[in-house]
C-alpha positions in Angstrom: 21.8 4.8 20.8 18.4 6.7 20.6 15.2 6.4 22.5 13.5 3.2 22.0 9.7 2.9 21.4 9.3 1.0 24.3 11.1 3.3 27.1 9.2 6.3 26.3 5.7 3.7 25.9 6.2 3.2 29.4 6.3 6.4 30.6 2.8 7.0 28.7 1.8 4.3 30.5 2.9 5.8 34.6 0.9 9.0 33.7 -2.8 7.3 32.4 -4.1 8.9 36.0 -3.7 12.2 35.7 -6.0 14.5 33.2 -7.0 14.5 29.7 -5.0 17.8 28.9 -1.6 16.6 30.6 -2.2 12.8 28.6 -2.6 15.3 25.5 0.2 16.8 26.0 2.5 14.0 26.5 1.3 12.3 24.4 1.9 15.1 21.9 5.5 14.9 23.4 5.8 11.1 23.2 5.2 11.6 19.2 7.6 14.3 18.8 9.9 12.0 20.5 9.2 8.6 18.7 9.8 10.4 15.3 12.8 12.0 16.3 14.0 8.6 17.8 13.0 6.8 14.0 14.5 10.0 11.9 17.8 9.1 12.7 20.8 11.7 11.4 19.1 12.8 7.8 15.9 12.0 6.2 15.8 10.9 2.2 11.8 11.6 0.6 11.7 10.2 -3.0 8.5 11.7 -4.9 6.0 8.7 -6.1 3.3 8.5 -8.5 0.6 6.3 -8.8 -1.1 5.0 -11.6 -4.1 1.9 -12.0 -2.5 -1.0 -13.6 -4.4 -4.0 -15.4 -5.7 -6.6 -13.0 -3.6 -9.0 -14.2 -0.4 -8.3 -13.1 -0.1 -8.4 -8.3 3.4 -8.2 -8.6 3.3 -7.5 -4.1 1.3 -10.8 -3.3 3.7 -12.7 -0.9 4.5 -16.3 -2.3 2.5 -18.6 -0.7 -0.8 -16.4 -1.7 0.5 -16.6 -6.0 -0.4 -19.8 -6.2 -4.1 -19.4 -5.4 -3.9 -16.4 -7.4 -3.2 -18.2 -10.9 -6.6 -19.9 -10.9 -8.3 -16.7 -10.8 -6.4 -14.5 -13.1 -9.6 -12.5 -14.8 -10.8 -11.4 -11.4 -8.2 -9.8 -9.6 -8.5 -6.8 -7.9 -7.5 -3.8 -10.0 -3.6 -2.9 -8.4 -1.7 0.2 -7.9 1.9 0.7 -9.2 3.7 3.0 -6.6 6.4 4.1 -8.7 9.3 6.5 -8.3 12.9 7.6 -9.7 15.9 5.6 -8.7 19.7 5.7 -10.6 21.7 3.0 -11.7 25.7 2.5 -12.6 28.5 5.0 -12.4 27.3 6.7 -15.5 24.1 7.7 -13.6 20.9 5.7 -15.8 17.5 6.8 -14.6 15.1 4.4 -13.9 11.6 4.5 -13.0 10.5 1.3 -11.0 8.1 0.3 -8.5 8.5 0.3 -5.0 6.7 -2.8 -3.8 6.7 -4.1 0.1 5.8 -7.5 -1.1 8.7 -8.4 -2.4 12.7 -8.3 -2.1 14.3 -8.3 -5.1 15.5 -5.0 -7.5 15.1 -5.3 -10.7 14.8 -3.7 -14.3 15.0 -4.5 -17.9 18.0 -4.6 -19.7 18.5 -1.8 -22.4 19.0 -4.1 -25.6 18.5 -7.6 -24.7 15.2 -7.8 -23.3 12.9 -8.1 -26.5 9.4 -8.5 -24.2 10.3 -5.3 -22.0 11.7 -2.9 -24.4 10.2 0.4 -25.1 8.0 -1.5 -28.1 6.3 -3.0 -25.3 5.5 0.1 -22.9 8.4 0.0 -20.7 11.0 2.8 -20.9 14.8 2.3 -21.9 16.5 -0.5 -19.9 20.1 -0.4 -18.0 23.0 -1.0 -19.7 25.7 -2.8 -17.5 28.6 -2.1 -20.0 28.1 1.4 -20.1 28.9 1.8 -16.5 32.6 1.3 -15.2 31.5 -0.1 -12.0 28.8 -2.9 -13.4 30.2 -6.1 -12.3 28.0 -8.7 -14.3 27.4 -12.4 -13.1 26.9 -15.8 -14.3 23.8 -16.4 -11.9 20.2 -16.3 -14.0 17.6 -15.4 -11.3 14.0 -16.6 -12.2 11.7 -14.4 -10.2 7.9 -15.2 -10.1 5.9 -12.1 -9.1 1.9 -13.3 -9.2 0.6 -14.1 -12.5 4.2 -12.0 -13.7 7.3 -13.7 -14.6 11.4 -12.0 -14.7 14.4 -14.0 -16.2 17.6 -12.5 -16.1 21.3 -12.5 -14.6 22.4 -10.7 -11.5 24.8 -8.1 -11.5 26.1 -5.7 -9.1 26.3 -1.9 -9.3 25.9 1.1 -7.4 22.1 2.2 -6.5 21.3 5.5 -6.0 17.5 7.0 -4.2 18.8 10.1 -4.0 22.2 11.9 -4.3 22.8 11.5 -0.3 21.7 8.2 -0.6 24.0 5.6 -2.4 24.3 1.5 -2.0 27.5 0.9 -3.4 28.1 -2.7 -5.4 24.5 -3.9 -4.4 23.1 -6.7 -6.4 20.1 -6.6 -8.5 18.9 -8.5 -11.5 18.7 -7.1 -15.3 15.7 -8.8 -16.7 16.0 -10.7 -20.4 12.4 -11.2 -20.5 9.3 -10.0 -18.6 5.7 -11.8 -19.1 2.6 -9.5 -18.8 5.1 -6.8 -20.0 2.0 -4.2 -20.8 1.7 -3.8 -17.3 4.8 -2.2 -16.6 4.3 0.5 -19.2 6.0 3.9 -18.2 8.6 1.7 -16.2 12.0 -0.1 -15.6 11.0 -2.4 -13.3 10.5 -3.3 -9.4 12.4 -2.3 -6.4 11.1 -5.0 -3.5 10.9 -2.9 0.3 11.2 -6.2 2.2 13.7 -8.6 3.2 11.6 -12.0 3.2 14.0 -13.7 0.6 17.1 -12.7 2.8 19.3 -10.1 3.2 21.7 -10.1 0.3 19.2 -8.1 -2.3 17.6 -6.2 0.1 18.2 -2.5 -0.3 17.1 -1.5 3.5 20.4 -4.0 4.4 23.0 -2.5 2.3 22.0 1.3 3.3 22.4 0.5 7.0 25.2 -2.0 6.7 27.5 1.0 4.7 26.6 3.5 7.7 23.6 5.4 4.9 20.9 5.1 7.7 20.8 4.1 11.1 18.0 1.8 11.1 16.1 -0.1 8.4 13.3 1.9 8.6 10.6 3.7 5.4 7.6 5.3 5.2 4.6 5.2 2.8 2.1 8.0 2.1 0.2 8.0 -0.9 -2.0 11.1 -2.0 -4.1 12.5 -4.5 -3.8 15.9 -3.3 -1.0 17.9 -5.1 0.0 19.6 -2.2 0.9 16.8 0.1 2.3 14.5 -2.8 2.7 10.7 -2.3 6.1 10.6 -0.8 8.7 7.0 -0.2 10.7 8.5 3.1 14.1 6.6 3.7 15.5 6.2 7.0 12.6 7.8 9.5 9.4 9.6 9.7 8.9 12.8 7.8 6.9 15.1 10.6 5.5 17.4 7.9 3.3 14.3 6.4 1.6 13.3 10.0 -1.1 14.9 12.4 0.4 15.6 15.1 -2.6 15.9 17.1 -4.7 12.4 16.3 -3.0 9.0 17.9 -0.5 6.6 16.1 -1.0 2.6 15.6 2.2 0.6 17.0 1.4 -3.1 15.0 3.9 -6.0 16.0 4.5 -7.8 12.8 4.1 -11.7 12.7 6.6 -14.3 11.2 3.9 -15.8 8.7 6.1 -16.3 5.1 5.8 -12.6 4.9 7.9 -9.4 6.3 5.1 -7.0 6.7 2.0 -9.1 8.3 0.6 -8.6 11.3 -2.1 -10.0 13.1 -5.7 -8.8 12.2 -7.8 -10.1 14.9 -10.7 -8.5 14.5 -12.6 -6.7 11.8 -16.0 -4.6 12.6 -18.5 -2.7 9.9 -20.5 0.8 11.3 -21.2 2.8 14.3 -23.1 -0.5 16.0 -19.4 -2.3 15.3 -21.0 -5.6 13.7 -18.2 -8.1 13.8 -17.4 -9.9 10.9 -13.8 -11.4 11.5 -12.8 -12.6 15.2 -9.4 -13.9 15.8 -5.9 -15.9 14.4 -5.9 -14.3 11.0 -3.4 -12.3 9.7 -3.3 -8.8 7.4 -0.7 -8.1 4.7 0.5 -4.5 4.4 1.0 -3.9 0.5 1.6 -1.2 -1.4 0.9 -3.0 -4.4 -2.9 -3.6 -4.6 -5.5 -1.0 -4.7 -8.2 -2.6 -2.4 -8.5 -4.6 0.7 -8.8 -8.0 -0.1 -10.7 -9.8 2.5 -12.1 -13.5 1.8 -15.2 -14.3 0.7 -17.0 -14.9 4.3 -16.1 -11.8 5.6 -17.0 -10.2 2.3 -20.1 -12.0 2.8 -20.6 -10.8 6.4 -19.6 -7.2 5.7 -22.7 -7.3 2.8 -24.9 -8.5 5.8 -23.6 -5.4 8.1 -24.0 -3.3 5.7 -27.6 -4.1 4.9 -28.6 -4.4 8.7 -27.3 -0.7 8.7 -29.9 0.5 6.0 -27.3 0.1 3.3 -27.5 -2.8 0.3 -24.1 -3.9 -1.0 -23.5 -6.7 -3.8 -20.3 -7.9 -4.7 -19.8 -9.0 -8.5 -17.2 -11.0 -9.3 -14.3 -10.9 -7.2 -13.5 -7.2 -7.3 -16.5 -5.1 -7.6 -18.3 -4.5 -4.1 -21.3 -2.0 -5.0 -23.4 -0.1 -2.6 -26.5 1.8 -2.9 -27.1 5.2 -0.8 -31.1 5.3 -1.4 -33.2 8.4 -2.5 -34.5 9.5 0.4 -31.2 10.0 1.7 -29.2 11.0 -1.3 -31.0 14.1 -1.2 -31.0 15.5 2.1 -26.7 15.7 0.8 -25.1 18.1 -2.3 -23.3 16.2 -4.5 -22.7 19.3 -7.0 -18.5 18.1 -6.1 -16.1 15.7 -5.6 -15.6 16.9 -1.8 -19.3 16.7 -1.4 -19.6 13.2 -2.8 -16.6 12.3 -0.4 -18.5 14.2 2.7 -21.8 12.0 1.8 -20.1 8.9 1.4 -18.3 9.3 5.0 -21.2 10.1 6.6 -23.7 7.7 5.1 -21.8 3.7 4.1 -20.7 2.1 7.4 -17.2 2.7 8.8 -14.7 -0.5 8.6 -13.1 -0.6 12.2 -9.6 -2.9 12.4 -8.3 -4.6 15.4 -4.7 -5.3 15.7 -3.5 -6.4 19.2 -4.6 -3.7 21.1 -4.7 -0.7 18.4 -8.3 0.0 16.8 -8.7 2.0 13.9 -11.0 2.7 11.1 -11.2 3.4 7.5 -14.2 5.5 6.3 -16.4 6.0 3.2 -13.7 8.9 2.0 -10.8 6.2 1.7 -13.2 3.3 0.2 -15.3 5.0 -2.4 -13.3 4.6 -6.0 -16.7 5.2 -8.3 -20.1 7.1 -8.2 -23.0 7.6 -10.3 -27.1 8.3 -9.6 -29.8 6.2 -10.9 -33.7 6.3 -10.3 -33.1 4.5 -6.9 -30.4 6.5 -5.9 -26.7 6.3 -6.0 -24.0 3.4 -6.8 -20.8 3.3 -5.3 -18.2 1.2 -6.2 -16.0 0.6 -2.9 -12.4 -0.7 -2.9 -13.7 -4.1 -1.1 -12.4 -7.3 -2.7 -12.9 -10.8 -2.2 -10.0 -13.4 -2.2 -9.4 -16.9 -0.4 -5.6 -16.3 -0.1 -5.2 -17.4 3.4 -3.8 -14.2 4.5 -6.5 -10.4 4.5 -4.6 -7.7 2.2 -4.8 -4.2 3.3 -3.9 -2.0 0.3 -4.7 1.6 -0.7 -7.1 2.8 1.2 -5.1 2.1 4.3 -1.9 4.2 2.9 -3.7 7.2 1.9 -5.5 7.6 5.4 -2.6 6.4 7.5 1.3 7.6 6.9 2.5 4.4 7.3 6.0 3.0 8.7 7.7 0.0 7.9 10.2 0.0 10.9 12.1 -3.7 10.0 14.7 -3.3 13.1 11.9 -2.7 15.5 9.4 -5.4 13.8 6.6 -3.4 13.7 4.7 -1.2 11.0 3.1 2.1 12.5 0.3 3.6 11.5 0.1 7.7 11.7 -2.6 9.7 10.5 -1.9 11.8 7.2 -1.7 15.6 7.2 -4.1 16.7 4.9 -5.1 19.8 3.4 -8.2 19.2 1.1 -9.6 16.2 0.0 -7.5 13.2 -0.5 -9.6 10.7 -3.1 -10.0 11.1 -6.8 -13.3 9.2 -8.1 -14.6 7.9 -10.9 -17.9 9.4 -11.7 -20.3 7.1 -13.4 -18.2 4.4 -13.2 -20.5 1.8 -13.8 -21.5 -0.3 -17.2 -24.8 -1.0 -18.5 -24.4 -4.5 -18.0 -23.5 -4.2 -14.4 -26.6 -2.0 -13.6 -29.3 -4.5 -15.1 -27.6 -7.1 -12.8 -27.9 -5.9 -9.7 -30.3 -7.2 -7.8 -31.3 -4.8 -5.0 -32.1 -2.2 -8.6 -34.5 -5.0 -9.5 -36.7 -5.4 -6.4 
């Protein structure tokens, strides 16, 4: 049995009184020793991509949060798709799918009975169960409601493979007959759900550890626009090369709230004078599936307000387009002649969003928030990835996975947050990303 989190916590804890350099150190020591302790025997890394998707389709948005969703379908927040390889049957079919910790369930369209998902529609060649000698189809139909999405299909069971070391053997999944908003799944197969919030019987985490593949039921996230730290789905453990050793991890106890991966998110603060705009009870979803943070209107509301008392005006349009100006006057004291430039500016100048989770604090700058840019005559727009959305629960999407190397560690019931290794700026932008329409309508380019 390995070294728990815990045991080597406390000894953090014994040596608070002696100096900074020795608490470096150990500390330093305590990390090398937590991620060797998660790591386990062998380490599987599965390359990801990620593309923008139409708003319509929030395939990760836990169940009880769908509902409120389907009344405001035209102003969602744009979503990711994290999506990798994965191989199917005994006759090795490749599949692309999405790997989603918002839901359970794997699944991907069938190769010649799924008219909606077939590669007419966008999404790439589909399995085929009878062309694989260890397919064992069922009579079950599986209806699966993912947001404003819909699967039908029957369940069958096959083997699963992430990676050639890495093989769930007769694990069930579903072969979709029909997919609705199928043009959102272009380039894909399907989903792979990273959670096991509808049980244990289709989640893939639970067959890997219960045929001896990993020791624990434990991933990690990191997505990246920089080519030479690529976004990366680790199986199994923590993958030392894609952390900083030197900055301080985020240990988050997750909460039984309908949801695998919530936590508590007791407090939320904008800028250096750490405003508060969220205090207490309410909870954050970790999802790999939307590109923004999703906050509800108040506190979208109050983070405008901090913002403005912090010499910067926001406005938020619709649901999903939070816009900022950085005035003239101090626009040009930056150079903005490159994307890293625009990046350094933006961390600098718009406020820092600070998160309080038990007792871990830690922030998300202007680098990670920023998605579009363009000057006018008053100054510069940005279009942050702020959204607003009464779901009951505070979705922490994108920019939290390409700042922090996050771990979804199921049998310790926590999620840790690491800061990514980087090695050159880590956003792409949109520059002048804004339409006519939406510039006449601001109001703070009126006054």
């Amino acid at each position: 049995m390995g070294l728990t989190f815990d045991s080597f916590e406390k000894g953090v804890t014994m040596k608070l009184k002696h100096s900074r350099y020795m608490l470096h150190t150990l500390a330093i020591f305590v990390l090398a020793l937590f991620v060797a302790s998660l790591n386990g025997r062998k380490l599987y890394s599965i390359g990801l991509n990620v593309k923008k998707v139409h708003p319509s389709t929030v395939h990760s948005f836990p169940k009880g949060v769908r509902e409120r969703i389907m009344k405001h379908r035209a102003n969602l927040p744009i979503t990711n798709m994290v999506f990798g390889p994965l191989v199917l049957g005994s006759n090795n079919q490749e599949m692309i799918v999405m790997y989603d910790t918002g839901s359970t369930i794997l699944w991907v369209n069938d190769k010649s009975n799924c008219e909606s998902c077939s590669e007419s529609f966008g999404m790439r060649d589909g399995f085929n169960c009878q062309a694989s000698s260890t397919c064992e189809k069922t009579s079950t139909i599986q209806d699966l409601e993912y947001g404003l999405g819909t699967t039908h299909g029957y369940e069958v069971y096959d083997s699963v493979k992430l990676n050639d070391d890495l093989i769930a053997v007769h694990h069930p999944f579903v072969v979709a007959l029909s997919v609705t908003d199928s043009d959102d799944m272009q380039g894909v197969n399907g989903i792979c759900g990273l959670s096991s919030t509808s049980g244990k019987k289709f989640s893939i985490m639970e067959s890997l550890k219960s045929q001896g593949k990993i020791q624990e039921k434990v991933f990690s996230f990191l997505i990246s626009d920089d080519e030479n730290v690529p976004s990366t789905l680790v199986i199994g453990g923590v993958d030392p090369e894609l952390l900083d050793p030197l900055k301080p991890f985020y240990r988050l106890e997750l909460k039984n709230v309908g949801h695998q991966w919530t936590t508590s998110l007791d407090a939320v603060e904008i800028g250096a004078s750490h405003k508060r705009v969220l205090n207490g009870h309410e909870f954050g979803l970790f999802d790999t599936g939307t590109s923004h943070l999703v906050f509800s209107t108040e506190v979208v509301d109050r983070i405008i307000a901090a913002n403005k008392e912090a010499g910067v005006d926001c406005e938020m349009r619709g649901q999903f387009e939070f816009i900022c100006l950085i005035p003239t006057e101090i626009l040009h004291k930056y150079e903005r002649n490159s994307e890293k430039n625009i990046l350094r500016m933006a961390t600098e100048v718009l406020p820092q969003i600070h998160f309080q989770i038990g007792n871990e604090e830690f922030s998300l700058e202007g680098e990670h928030l920023i998605a579009s840019y363009e000057e006018v005559n008053q100054g510069a727009l940005c279009g942050l990835l702020i959204a607003a959305g009464d779901y009951g629960v505070h979705i922490l999407g994108d920019p939290m996975f390409r700042k922090y190397y996050t771990v979804f560690y199921e049998d310790g019931h926590q999620i840790i947050l690491f800061h990514a290794r980087r090695r050159k700026v880590s956003r792409r932008i949109t520059i002048g990303g804004f339409s006519l329409e939406t510039k006449q309508n601001i109001s703070f380019l009126k006054e």
